[in-house]
C-alpha positions in Angstrom: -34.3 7.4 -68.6 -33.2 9.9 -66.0 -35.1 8.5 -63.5 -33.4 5.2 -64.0 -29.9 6.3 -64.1 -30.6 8.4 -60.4 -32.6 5.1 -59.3 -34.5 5.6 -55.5 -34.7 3.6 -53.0 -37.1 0.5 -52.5 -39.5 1.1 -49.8 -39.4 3.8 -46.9 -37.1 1.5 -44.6 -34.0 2.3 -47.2 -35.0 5.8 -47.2 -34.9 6.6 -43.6 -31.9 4.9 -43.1 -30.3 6.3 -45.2 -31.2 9.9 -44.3 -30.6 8.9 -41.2 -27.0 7.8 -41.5 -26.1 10.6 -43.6 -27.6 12.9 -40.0 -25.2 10.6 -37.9 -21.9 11.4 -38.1 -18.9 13.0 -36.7 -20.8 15.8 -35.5 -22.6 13.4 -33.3 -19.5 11.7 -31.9 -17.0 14.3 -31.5 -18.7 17.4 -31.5 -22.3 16.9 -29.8 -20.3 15.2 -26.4 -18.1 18.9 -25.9 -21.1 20.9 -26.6 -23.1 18.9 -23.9 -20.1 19.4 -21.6 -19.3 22.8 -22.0 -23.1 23.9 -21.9 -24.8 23.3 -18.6 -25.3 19.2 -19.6 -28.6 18.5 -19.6 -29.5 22.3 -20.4 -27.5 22.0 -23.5 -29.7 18.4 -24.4 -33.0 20.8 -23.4 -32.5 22.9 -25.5 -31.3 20.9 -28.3 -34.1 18.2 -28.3 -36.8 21.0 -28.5 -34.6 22.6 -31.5 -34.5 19.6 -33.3 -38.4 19.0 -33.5 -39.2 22.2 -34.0 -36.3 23.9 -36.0 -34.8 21.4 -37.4 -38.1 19.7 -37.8 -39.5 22.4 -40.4 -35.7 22.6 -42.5 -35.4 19.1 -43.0 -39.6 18.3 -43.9 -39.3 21.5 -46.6 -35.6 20.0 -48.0 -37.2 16.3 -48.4 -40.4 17.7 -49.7 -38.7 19.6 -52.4 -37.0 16.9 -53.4 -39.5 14.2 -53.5 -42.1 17.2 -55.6 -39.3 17.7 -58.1 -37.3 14.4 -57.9 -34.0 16.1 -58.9 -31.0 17.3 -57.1 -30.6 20.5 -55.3 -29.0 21.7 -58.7 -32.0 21.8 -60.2 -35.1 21.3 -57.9 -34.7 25.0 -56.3 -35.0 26.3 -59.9 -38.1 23.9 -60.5 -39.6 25.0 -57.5 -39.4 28.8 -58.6 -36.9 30.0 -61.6 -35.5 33.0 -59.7 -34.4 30.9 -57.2 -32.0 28.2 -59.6 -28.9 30.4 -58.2 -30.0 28.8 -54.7 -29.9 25.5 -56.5 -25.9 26.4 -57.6 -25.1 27.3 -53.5 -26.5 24.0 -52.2 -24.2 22.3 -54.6 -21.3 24.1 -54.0 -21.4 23.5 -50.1 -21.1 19.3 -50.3 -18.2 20.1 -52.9 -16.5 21.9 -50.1 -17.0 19.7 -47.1 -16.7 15.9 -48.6 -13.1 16.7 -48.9 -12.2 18.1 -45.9 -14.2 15.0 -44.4 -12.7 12.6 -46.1 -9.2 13.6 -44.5 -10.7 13.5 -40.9 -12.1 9.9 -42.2 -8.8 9.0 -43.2 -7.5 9.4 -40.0 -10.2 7.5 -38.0 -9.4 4.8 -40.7 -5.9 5.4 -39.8 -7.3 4.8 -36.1 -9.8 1.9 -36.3 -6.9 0.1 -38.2 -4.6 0.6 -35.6 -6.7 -0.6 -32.8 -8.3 -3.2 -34.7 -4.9 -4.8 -35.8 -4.0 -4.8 -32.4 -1.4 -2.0 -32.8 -2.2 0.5 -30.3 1.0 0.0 -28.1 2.2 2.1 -30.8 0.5 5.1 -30.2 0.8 4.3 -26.2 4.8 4.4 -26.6 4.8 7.4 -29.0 2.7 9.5 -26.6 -0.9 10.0 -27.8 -1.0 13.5 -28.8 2.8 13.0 -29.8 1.7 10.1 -32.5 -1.7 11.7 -34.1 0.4 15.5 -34.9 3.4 13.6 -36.3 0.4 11.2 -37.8 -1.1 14.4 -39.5 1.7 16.5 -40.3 3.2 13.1 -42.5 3.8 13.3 -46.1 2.1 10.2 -46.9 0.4 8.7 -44.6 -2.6 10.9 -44.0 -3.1 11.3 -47.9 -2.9 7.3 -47.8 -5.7 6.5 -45.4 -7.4 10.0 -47.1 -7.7 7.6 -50.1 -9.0 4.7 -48.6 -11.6 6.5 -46.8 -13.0 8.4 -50.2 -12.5 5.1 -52.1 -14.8 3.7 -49.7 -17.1 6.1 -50.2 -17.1 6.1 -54.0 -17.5 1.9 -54.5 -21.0 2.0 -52.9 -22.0 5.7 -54.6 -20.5 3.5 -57.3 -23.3 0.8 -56.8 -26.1 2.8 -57.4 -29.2 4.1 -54.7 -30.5 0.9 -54.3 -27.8 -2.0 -54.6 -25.4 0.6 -53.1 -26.6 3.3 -51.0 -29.6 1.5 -49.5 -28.0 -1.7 -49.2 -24.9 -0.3 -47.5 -27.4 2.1 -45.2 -29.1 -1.2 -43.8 -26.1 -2.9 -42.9 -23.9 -0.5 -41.6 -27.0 1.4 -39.5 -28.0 -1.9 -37.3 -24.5 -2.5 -36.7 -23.9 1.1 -35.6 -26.7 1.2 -33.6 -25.5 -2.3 -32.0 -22.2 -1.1 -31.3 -22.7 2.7 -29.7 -25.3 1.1 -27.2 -23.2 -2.3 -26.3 -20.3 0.5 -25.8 -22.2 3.5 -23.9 -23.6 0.3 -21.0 -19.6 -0.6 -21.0 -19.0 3.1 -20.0 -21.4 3.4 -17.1 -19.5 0.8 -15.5 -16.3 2.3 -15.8 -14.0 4.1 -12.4 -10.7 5.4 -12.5 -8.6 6.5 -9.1 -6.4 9.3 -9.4 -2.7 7.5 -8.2 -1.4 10.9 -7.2 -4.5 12.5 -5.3 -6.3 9.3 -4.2 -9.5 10.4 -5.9 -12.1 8.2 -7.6 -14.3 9.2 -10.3 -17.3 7.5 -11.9 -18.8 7.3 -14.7 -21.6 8.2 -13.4 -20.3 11.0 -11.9 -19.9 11.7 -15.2 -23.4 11.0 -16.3 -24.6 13.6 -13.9 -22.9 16.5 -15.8 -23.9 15.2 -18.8 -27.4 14.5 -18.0 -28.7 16.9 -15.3 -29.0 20.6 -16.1 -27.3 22.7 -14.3 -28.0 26.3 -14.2 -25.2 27.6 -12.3 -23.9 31.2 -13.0 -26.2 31.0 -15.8 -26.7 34.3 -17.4 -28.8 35.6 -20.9 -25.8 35.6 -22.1 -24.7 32.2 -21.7 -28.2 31.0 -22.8 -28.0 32.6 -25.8 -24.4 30.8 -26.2 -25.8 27.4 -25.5 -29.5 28.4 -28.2 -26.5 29.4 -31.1 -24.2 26.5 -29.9 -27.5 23.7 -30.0 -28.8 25.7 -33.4 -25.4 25.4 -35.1 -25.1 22.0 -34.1 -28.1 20.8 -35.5 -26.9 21.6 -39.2 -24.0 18.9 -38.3 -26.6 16.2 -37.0 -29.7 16.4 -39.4 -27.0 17.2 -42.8 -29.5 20.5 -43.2 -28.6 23.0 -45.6 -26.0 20.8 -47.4 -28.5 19.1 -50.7 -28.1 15.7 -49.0 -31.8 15.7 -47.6 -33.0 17.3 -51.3 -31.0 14.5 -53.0 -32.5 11.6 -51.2 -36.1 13.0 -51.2 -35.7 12.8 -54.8 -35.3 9.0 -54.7 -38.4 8.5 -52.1 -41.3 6.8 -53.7 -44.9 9.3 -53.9 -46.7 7.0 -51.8 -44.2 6.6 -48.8 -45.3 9.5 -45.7 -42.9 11.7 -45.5 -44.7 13.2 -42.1 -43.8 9.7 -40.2 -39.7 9.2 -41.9 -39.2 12.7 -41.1 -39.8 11.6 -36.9 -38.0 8.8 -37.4 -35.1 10.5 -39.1 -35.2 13.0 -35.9 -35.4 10.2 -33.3 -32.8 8.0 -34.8 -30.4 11.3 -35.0 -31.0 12.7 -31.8 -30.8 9.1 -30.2 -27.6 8.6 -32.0 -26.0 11.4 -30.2 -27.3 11.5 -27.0 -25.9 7.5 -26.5 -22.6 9.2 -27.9 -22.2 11.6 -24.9 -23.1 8.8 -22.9 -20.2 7.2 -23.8 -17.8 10.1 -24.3 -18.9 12.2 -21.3 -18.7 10.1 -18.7 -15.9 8.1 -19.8 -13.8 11.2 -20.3 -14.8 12.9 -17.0 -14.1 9.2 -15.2 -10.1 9.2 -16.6 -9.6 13.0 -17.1 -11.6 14.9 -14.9 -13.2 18.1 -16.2 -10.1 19.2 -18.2 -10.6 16.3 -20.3 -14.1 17.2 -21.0 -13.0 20.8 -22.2 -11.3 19.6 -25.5 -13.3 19.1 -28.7 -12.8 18.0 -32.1 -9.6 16.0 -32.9 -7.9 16.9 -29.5 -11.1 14.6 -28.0 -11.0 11.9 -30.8 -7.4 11.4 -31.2 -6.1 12.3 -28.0 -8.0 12.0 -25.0 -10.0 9.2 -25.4 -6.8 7.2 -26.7 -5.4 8.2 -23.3 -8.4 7.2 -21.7 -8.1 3.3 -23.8 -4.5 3.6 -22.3 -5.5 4.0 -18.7 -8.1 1.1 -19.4 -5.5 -1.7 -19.3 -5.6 -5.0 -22.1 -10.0 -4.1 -22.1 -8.6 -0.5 -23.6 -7.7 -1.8 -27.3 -10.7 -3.8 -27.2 -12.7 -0.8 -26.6 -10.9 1.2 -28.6 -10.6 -0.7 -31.4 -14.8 -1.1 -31.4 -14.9 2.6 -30.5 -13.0 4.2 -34.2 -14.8 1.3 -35.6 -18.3 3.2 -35.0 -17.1 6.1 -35.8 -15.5 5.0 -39.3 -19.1 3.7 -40.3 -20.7 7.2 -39.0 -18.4 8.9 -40.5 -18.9 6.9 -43.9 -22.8 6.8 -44.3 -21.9 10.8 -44.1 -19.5 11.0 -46.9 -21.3 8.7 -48.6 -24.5 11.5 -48.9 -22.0 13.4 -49.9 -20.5 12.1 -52.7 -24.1 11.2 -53.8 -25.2 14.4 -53.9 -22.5 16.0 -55.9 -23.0 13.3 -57.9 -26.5 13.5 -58.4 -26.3 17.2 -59.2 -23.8 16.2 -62.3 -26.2 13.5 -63.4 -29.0 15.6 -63.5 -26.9 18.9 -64.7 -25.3 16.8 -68.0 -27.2 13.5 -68.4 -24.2 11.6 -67.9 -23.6 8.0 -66.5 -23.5 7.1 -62.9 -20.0 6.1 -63.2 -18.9 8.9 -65.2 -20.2 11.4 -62.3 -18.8 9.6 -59.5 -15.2 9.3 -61.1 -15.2 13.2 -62.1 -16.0 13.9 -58.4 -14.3 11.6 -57.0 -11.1 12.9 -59.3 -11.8 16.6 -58.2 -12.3 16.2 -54.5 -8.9 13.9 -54.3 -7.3 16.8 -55.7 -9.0 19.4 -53.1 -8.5 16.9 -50.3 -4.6 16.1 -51.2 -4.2 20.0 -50.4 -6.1 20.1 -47.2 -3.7 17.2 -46.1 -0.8 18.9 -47.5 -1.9 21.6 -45.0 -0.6 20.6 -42.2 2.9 20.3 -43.0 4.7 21.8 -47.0 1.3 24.0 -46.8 0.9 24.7 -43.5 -0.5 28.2 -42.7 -2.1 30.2 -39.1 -5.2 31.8 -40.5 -7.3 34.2 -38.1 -11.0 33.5 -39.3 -13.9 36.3 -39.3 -14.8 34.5 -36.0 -12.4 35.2 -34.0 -10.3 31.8 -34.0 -6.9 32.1 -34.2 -3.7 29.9 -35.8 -7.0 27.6 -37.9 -5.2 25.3 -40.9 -6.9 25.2 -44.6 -8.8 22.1 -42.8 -11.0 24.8 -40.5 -11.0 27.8 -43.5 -12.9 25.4 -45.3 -15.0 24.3 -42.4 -15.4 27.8 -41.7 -16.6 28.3 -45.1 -19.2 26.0 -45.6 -20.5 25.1 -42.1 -20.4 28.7 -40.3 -21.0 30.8 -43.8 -22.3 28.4 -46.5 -25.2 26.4 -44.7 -27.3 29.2 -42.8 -27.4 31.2 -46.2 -28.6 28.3 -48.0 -31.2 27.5 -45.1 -31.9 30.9 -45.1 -32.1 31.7 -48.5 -34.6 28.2 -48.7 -37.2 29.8 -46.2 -37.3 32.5 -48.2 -38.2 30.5 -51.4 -40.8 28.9 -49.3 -42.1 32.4 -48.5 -42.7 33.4 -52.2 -43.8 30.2 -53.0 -46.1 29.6 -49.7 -45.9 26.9 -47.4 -49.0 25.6 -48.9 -46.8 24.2 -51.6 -44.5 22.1 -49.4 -47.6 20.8 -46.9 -49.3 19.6 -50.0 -46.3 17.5 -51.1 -46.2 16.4 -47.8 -49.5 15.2 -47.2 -49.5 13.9 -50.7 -49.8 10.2 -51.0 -50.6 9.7 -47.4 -53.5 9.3 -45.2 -51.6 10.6 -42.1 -52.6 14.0 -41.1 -49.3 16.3 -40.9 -49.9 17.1 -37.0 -47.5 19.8 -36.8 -48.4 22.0 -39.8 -48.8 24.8 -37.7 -46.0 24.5 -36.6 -44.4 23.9 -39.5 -45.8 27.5 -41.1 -44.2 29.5 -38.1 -40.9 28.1 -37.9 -40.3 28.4 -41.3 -41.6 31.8 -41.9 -40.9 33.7 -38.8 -38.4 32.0 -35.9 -36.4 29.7 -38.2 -35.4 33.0 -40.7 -34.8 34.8 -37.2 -32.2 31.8 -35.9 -30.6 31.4 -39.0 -30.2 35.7 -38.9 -28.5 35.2 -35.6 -25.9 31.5 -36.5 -25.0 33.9 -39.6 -24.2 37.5 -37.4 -22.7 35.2 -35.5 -20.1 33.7 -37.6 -18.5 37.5 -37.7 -18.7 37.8 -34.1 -20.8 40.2 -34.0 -22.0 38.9 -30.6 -19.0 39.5 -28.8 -20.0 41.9 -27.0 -22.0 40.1 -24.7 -19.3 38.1 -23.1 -17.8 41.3 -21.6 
C-alpha cells in the first residue's frame, strides 16, 4: 500500500530526467556564470568538471543507492540503512524544509519576470530604471508574496499529481524544452557586439567567450586555487541537489532493474551541460554590454539587473530575448522546487501513512507561512544580519540560505560518508551493481572519494563557512 501511495517512476528515462531537472536550476543560471567569471574562466570549469565526476560523482551514486536499497525517504532510509544513524535521516529532512521556501520567493520573482517580458511589458521596467524597479519590486507588500504564490502553487499541482502522471510527466516536458531553449539562446549570444557610445570601444561576445572559456592563470596563487577548489566544491551541492534528500527521494521511486551506474553519468552530463551553455550565454553577453564590472555581480544583482540592462541595450530583439531568457529560468527553477516539495512530502508520507494530498497541502500550508516571512523581509521585517562568514547587511532570505546551503548540506554529506564508513562501501556498490549487467567502472574510485578526499572537502566547505580561512587572503 505504501509503495502505491509514493508511486515511482515508469522506466529510467523519467528517472533521469527528473534527477536531472531537480540538479538544474538557479544555481546553474545565476550562480555557476559569476563563479566562472570571478575564477580564472576556464580554470574555474577545470576544476569543476573533474569535481563533478569524481566528488560529486561518489555523493550522488551513494544518495540514489540508498534510496533505491531502502525505497523510502531520507526520513527513514538513513535509519534503515543503520539505526544509529535515523537522526541523519531527521537532518536531511529538515534542510528541503528550509530552502523550498526561500526558493519559492526567488521563483516568484522570475515569475514576476518571465510575465513581464512575455506580456510584452518590459518598457516598464526600462522606464523605472532596472535596479530601481526589481528593489521597489521586492521590498512591495503584495506583490512579491503574490507571484511567491503562484510559483509554489505551481509547484504543488504537479507534486499534487503523483511521481508518474505528475513529476515524471512534467520532467519530460519541461526538460526537452529547456534544453531547446538555453542552446537556441546561448548560439543568439555568440553573435551579439555592443560599442561603447562614450569610449568608442567594441566588445564581443566572443571576447566574452574567451574569459569564460580559456583558463587563465594570471596572478594565480595557492591561495586563490584553493578559493576557486572551495568555490567549484560548494557549487556542486547547488547543481547535483546533493545533500538535500531529493537524490534519496527519487532513488526510492527507481525500478531494481534500471542501472543506476549509467543514470548516474547521465544525470552528471546533463547537469554540467546545463550550466556550462548557461555561462555561455550569461558570460559573454554580459562582458559584450557591461564590460568586466558587469561580470563581477552575482545572484539577483545579475538576474534582475544586469542582464535586464543588457535586454535594454539590445533594442525591440531585447524583450524577445528576454522574455525566452526568465522563461528558462522559471522552468529550471521549477523542476527544482518541484524535488523539493516532493521530498518533504515524501518524508510525511512515509513518517505517518497519510495521503498524497494530505502531505502536499500540510507542506504546502507550512512553507507559505515560512515563505510569507522571508518576503516580509525585505520591507515591515527587514533586518542587516552579519553571518558567521563574514557577509555583512544579509536579509532573512540569505540567513536561511546561510543555514541550509553553507551549514546544513556539508554536515549531512558529511555525516552520510560516515554512515557509509560503518556500514562499508561494499553495501552501496552492491545496490549499485544490483540488477544490472554493467560493470560499475569507477568503484575504486568510488571507495576513495567517499572514504578519504570527499570527508576531507566536505571538512574544508564546513571550516569554511566560519571563515576560518581568512587568513590566507592577507
Amino acid at each position: 500500500m505504501e509503495k502505491k501511495q509514493r508511486g515511482s517512476f515508469t522506466g529510467r528515462l523519467g528517472f533521469v530526467l527528473a534527477a536531472a531537472g531537480s540538479a538544474i536550476g538557479l544555481g546553474n543560471l545565476w550562480r555557476f556564470p559569476y563563479l566562472a567569471a570571478k575564477n580564472g574562466g576556464g580554470l574555474f570549469i577545470l576544476v569543476y568538471i573533474i569535481l563533478s565526476f569524481t566528488f560529486g560523482f561518489s555523493l550522488m551514486t551513494t544518495e540514489i543507492a540508498i534510496g533505491r536499497k531502502t525505497g523510502l525517504s531520507p526520513l527513514e532510509a538513513y535509519g534503515k540503512i543503520k539505526q544509529k544513524f535515523k537522526f541523519l535521516g531527521v537532518l536531511a529532512t529538515i534542510v528541503p524544509i528550509i530552502i523550498f521556501p526561500y526558493y519559492c520567493v526567488i521563483g516568484g520573482w522570475v515569475t514576476k519576470y518571465a510575465a513581464t517580458y512575455a506580456f510584452g511589458q518590459a518598457q516598464d521596467i526600462y522606464s523605472t530604471g532596472v535596479e530601481v524597479f526589481f528593489n521597489g519590486f521586492i521590498t512591495a507588500n503584495i506583490s512579491p508574496i503574490f507571484w511567491f504564490l503562484i510559483f509554489m502553487g505551481l509547484s504543488a499541482v504537479v507534486v499534487l499529481l503523483g511521481v508518474e502522471k505528475g513529476i515524471e510527466k512534467a520532467s519530460k516536458i519541461i526538460m526537452p524544452a529547456l534544453f531547446v531553449l538555453i542552446i537556441g539562446i546561448a548560439i543568439y549570444s555568440m553573435t551579439l557586439s555592443y560599442t561603447d557610445p562614450e569610449t568608442g570601444e567594441t566588445r564581443t561576445a566572443l571576447d566574452g567567450l574567451k574569459i569564460y572559456l580559456i583558463p587563465s592563470f594570471e596572478g594565480l596563487t595557492i591561495s586563490k586555487f584553493f578559493a576557486i577548489l572551495l568555490d567549484a566544491t560548494s557549487q556542486l551541492f547547488y547543481s547535483l541537489s546533493i545533500a538535500m534528500g531529493i537524490l534519496i527521494t527519487y532513488g526510492s521511486y527507481c525500478r531494481k532493474e534500471d542501472n543506476l551506474v549509467t543514470s548516474v553519468n547521465q544525470i552528471e552530463i546533463f547537469d554540467t551541460g546545463i550550466a556550462l551553455l548557461a555561462g555561455l550565454i550569461v558570460v559573454p553577453t554580459v562582458f559584450a554590454f557591461q564590460g568586466y564590472e558587469g561580470l563581477e555581480k552575482s545572484g539577483p544583482s545579475l538576474m534582475f539587473v544586469s542582464l535586464p540592462t543588457v535586454f535594454e541595450q539590445m533594442g525591440s530583439i531585447g524583450s524577445l530575448i528576454g522574455a525566452l531568457f526568465f522563461i528558462l529560468v522559471l522552468f529550471a527553477a521549477l523542476t527544482s522546487s518541484i524535488s523539493l516539495l516532493e521530498t518533504i512530502a515524501s518524508s510525511i508520507i512515509d513518517k505517518f501513512g497519510i495521503k498524497r494530498s494530505i502531505a502536499t497541502l500540510i507542506s504546502f500550508i507550512a512553507s507559505v507561512v515560512i515563505g510569507i516571512i522571508v518576503c516580509l523581509g525585505y520591507n515591515v521585517l527587514d533586518t542587516s544580519i552579519t553571518l558567521p562568514n563574514g557577509a555583512q547587511n544579509q536579509k532573512l532570505l540569505d540567513l536561511l540560505d546561510y543555514i541550509s546551503n553553507s551549514l546544513m548540506l556539508p554536515i549531512v554529506a558529511l555525516l552520510t560518508c560516515l554512515l557509509v564508513w560503518c556500514c562499508k562501501p561494499k553495501t552501496i556498490i552492491d545496490e549499485v551493481k544490483s540488477g544490472s549487467n554493467e560493470k560499475f567502472r569507477r568503484e575504486k574510485l568510488y571507495i576513495v572519494m567517499i572514504k578519504y578526499i570527499a570527508p576531507i572537502l566536505l571538512a574544508t566547505i564546513l571550516l569554511q563557512a566560519f571563515n576560518f580561512f581568512s587568513f590566507l587572503d592577507k
